[in-house]
C-alpha positions as MATLAB code, in Angstrom:
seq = 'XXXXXXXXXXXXXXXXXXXXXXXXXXXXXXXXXXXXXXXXXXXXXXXXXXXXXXXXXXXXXXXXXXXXXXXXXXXXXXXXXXXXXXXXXXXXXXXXXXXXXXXXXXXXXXXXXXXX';
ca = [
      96.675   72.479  140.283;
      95.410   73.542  136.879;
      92.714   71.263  135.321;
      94.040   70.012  131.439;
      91.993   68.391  129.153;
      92.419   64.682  128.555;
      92.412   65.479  124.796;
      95.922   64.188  123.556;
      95.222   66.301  120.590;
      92.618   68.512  118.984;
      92.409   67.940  114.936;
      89.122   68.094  114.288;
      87.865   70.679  112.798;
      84.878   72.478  113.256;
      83.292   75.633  111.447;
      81.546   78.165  114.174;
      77.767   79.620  112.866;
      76.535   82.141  114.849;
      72.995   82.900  114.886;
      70.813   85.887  114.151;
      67.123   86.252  114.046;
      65.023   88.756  112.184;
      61.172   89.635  112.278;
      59.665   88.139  108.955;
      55.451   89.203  109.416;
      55.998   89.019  112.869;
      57.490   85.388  113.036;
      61.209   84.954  113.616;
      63.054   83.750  110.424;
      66.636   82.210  111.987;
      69.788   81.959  110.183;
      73.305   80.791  110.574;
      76.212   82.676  109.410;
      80.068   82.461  109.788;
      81.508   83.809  112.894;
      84.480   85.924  112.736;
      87.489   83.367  112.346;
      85.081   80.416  111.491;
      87.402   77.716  111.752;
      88.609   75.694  114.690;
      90.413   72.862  115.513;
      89.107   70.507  118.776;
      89.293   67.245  120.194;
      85.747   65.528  119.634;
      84.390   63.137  121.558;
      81.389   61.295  120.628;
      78.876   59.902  123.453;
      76.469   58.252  121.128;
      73.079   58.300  120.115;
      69.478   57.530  120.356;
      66.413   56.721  118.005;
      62.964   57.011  118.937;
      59.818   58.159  116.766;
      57.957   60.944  117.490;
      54.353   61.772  115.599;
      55.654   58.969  113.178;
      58.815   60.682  112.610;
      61.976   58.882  113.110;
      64.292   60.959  115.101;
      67.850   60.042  115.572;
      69.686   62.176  118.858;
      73.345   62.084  118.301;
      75.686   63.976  121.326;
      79.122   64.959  121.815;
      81.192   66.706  123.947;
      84.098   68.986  122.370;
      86.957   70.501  124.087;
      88.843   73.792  122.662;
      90.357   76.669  122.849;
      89.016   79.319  124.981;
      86.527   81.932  122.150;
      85.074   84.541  124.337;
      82.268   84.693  121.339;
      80.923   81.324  121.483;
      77.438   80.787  123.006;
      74.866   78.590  123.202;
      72.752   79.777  120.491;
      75.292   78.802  118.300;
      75.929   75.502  116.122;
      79.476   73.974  114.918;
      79.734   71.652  111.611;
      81.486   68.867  112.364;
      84.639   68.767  109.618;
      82.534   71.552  107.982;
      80.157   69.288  106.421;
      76.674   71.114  106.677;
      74.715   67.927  106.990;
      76.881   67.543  110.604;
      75.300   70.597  111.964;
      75.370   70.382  115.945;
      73.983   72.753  118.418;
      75.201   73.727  121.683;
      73.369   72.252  124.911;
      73.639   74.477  127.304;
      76.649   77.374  128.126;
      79.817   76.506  127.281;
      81.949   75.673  130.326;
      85.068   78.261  130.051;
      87.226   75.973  132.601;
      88.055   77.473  135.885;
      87.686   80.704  134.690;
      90.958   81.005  133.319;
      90.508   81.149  129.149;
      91.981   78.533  128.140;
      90.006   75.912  127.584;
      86.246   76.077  126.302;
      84.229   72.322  126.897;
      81.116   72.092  124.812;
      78.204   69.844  125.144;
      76.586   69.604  121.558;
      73.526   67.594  120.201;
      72.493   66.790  116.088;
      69.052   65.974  116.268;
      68.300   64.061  112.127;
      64.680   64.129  110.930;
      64.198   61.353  109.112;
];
């Protein structure tokens, strides 16, 4: 029997960055640029979030898990924008699960950590 998703529906969309890293004086300079077919809708669940301080910094650790359609190109170097709002910028934890192996489904485990 073929695992489905308990998503009833996925409309939220998401804009896929893919990230590339160049050699600036010998330290990496990273940047995030539109993958090929950017957009994507998925069902988005959130799982909370967290605030602690660290070094007198108040960090805020907000998760989610996402499920979509299968994208052989998405890894976990990537980062989504939730609604494609770049102040929800999320980053993959983790690979992404491609369910049973059969490309269709693609679950996500994603994490915004806010520097306040």
């Amino acid at each position: 029997m073929m695992w489905k998703p308990k998503a009833q529906q996925m409309n939220t969309q998401v804009r896929i960055l893919k990230r590339s890293e160049t050699s600036v004086n010998g330290a990496p300079k990273i940047r995030f640029d539109d993958a090929e077919n950017p957009l994507e809708l998925c069902n988005w669940k959130g799982k909370g979030g967290t605030e602690s301080t660290q070094s007198g910094t108040l960090v805020v650790e907000d998760t989610a898990e996402v499920v979509m359609w299968y994208r052989a190109d998405i890894t976990q170097k990537d980062r989504l924008l939730l609604n494609d709002d770049p102040e929800l910028a999320y980053d993959i934890i983790g690979p992404p699960e491609n369910v049973e192996q059969r490309n269709m489904y693609l679950v996500l485990k994603v994490r915004r950590a806010v520097n306040t």
